[in-house]
C-alpha positions as CSV (number, residue, x, y, z in Angstrom):
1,X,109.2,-44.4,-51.1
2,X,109.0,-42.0,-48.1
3,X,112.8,-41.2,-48.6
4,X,112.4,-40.9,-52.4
5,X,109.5,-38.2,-51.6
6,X,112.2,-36.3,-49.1
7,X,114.9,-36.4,-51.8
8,X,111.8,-34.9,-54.3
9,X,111.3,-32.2,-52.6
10,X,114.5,-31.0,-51.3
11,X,115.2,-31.0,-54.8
12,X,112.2,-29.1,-55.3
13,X,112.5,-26.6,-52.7
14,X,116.8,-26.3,-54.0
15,X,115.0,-25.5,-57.4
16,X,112.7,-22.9,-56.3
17,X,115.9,-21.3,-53.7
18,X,118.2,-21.0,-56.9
19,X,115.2,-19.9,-59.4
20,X,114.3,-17.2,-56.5
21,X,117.9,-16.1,-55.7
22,X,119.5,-16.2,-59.2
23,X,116.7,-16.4,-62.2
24,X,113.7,-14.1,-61.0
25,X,117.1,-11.3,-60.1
26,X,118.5,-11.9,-63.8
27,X,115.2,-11.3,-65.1
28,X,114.0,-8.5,-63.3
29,X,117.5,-7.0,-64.2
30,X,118.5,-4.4,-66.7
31,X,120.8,-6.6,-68.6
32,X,117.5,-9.2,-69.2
33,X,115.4,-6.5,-70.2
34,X,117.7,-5.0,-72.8
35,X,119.0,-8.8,-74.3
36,X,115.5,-10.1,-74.4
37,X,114.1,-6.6,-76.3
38,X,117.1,-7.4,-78.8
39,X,115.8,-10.9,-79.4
40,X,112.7,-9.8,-79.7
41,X,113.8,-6.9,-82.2
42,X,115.8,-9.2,-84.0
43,X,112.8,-11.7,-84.1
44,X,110.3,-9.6,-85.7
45,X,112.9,-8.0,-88.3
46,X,113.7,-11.0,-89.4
47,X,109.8,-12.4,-89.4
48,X,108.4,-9.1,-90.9
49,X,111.4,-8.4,-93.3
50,X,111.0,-11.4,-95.1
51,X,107.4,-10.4,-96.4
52,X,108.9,-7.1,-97.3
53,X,112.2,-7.5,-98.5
54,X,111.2,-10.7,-100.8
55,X,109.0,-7.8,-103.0
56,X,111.4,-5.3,-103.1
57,X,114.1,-8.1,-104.2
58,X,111.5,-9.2,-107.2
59,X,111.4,-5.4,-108.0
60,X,114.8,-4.8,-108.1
61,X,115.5,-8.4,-110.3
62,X,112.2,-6.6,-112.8
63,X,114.2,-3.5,-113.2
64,X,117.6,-5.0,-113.6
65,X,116.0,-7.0,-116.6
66,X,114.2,-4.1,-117.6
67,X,117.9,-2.7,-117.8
68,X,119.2,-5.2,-119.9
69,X,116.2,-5.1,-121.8
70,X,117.1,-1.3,-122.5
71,X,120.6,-2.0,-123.3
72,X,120.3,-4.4,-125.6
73,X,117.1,-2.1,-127.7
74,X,119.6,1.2,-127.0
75,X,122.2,-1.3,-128.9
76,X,120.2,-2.0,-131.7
77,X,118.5,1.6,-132.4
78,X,122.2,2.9,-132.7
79,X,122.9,0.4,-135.2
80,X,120.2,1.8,-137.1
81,X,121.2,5.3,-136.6
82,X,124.7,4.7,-137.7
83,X,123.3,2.7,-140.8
84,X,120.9,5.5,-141.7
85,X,123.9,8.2,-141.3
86,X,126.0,6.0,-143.1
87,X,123.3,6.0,-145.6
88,X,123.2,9.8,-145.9
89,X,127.3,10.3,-146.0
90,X,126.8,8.1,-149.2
91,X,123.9,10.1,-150.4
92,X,125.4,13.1,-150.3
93,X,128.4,11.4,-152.4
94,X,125.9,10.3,-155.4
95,X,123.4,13.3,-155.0
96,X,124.3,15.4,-157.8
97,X,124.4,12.2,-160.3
98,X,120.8,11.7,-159.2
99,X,119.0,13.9,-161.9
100,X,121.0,12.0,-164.6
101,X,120.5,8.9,-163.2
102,X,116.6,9.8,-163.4
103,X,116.7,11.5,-166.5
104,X,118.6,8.2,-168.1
105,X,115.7,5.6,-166.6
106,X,112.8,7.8,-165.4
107,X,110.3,5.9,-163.5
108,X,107.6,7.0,-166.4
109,X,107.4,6.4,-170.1
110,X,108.3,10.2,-170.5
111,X,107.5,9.3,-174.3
112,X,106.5,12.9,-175.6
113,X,109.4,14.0,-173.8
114,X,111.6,11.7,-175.5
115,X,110.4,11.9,-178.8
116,X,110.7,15.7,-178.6
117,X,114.4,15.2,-178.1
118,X,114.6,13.2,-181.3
119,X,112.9,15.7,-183.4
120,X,115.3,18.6,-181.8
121,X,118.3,16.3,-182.6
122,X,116.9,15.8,-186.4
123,X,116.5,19.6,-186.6
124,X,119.7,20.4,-184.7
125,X,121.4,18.6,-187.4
126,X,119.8,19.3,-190.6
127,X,118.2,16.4,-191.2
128,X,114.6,15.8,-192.0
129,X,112.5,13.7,-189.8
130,X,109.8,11.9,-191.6
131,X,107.9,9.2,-189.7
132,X,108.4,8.2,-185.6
133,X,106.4,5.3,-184.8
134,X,105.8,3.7,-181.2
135,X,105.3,0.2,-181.9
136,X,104.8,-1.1,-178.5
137,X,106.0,-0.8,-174.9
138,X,107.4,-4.3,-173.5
139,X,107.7,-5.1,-170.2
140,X,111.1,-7.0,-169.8
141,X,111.4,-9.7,-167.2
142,X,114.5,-9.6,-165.1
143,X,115.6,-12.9,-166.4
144,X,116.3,-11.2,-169.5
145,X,117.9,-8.1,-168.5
146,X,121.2,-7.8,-169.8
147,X,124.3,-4.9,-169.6
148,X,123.6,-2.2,-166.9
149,X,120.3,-3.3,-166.7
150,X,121.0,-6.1,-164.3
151,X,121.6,-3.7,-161.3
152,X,118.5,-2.3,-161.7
153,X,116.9,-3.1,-158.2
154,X,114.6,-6.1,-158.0
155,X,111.0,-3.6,-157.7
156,X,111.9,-1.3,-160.2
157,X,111.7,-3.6,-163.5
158,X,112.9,-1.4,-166.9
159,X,110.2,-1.5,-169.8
160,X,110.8,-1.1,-173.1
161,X,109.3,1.3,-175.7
162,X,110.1,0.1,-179.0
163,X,110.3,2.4,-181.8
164,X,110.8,3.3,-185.3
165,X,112.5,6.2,-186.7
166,X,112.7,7.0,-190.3
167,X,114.8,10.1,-191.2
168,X,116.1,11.9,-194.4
169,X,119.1,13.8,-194.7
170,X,123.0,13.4,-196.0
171,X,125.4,10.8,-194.7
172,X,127.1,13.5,-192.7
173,X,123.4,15.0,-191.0
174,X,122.2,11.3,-190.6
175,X,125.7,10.6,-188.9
176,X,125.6,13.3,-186.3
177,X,122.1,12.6,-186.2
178,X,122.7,8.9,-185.1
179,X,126.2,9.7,-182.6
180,X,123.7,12.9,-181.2
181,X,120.9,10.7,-180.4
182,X,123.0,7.4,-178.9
183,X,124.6,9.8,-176.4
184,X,121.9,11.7,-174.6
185,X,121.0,11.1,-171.5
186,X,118.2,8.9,-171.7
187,X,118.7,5.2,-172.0
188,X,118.3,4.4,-175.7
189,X,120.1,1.6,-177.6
190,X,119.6,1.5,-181.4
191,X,118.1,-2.4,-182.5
192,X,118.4,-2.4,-186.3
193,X,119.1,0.5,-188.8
194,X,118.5,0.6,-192.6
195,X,120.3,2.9,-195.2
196,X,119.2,3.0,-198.5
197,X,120.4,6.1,-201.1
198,X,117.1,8.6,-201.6
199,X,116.1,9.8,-204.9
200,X,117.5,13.1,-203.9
201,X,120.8,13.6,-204.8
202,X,124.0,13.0,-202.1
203,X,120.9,12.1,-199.7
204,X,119.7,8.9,-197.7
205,X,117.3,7.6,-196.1
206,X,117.3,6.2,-192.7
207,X,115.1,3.3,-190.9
208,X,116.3,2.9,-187.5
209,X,114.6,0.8,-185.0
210,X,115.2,2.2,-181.2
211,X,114.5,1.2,-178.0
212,X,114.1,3.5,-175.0
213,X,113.4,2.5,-171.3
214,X,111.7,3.5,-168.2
215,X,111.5,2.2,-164.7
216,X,108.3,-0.1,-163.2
């Protein structure tokens, strides 16, 4: 035991020779100084720059979504653009068929309007309008459009406005009466027509059954 305590504490006292003639020099040295401020630099940038870098990564990963989010919106409102441009190059193509288009299906009944035209045609021609009669105005269901009336658009539904038309004049007057009246501009289609001979001489008389339209 006593030789165990000897080799102890030479070992103790070589510890504390080297420690004082190596270690506590190293320390107190420049080098120490500098390489142990580094570590500790390098320590708290790394401790501290977690807790402030992990925000600014979460902000940066916001505003790159953000980004795409943009894109994608920036994508889409040009698509509408283009379609609304697109819309107005073929406006501009159709615009001066508009009127007629609107005077042929108005989105009214326009009926003193249209039965002025048919007692200007009568006159314009010579013949002798006797009797108009508006016998009713009929809705027609899509179903049963037929012709150019199945492009009409699906909220603009045509009615009809049913009439009768009874007119007196010569075969030529109640001709050009009939190919005047089928050609203007308003939608009109002629139903049934009647032609009996007048008591006046060279003259007839003329029952024609007409229907005009208009737009729901």
């Amino acid at each position: 035991m006593e030789i165990e305590k000897q080799n102890y504490k030479t070992y103790v006292t070589r510890y504390r020779k080297y420690y004082a003639q190596n270690v506590v020099p190293f320390i107190k040295s420049k080098h120490a100084t500098a390489y142990s401020m580094i570590i500790l630099s390098l320590f708290t940038i790394s401790f501290f720059g977690m807790f402030a870098i992990r925000p600014t990564l979460t902000t940066i990963t916001e505003l790159k979504r953000q980004i795409d989010d943009s894109k994608q919106l920036n994508e889409a409102l040009q698509n509408k653009i283009n379609q609304v441009i697109a819309a107005q190059e073929q406006y501009q193509l159709i615009k001066d068929f508009v009127p007629a288009i609107n005077n042929a299906l108005p989105n009214r009944p326009e009926l003193a309007s249209l039965l002025r035209d048919i007692e200007n045609i009568a006159s314009e021609k010579g013949a002798t309008l006797s009797a108009i009669q508006v016998n009713s105005i009929t809705y027609l269901p899509q179903s049963t459009q037929s012709g150019s009336l199945q492009t009409v658009a699906e909220n603009e539904q045509p009615i009809i406005i049913d009439m009768t038309i009874k007119l007196n004049g010569t075969y030529e007057q109640t001709s050009a009466f009939l190919q005047k009246l089928l050609s203007i501009r308003r939608t009109v289609t002629a139903q049934t027509m009647e032609l009996a001979a007048s008591s006046e001489e060279a003259s007839l008389n003329l029952v024609l059954k007409l229907n005009g339209y208009y737009l729901k």
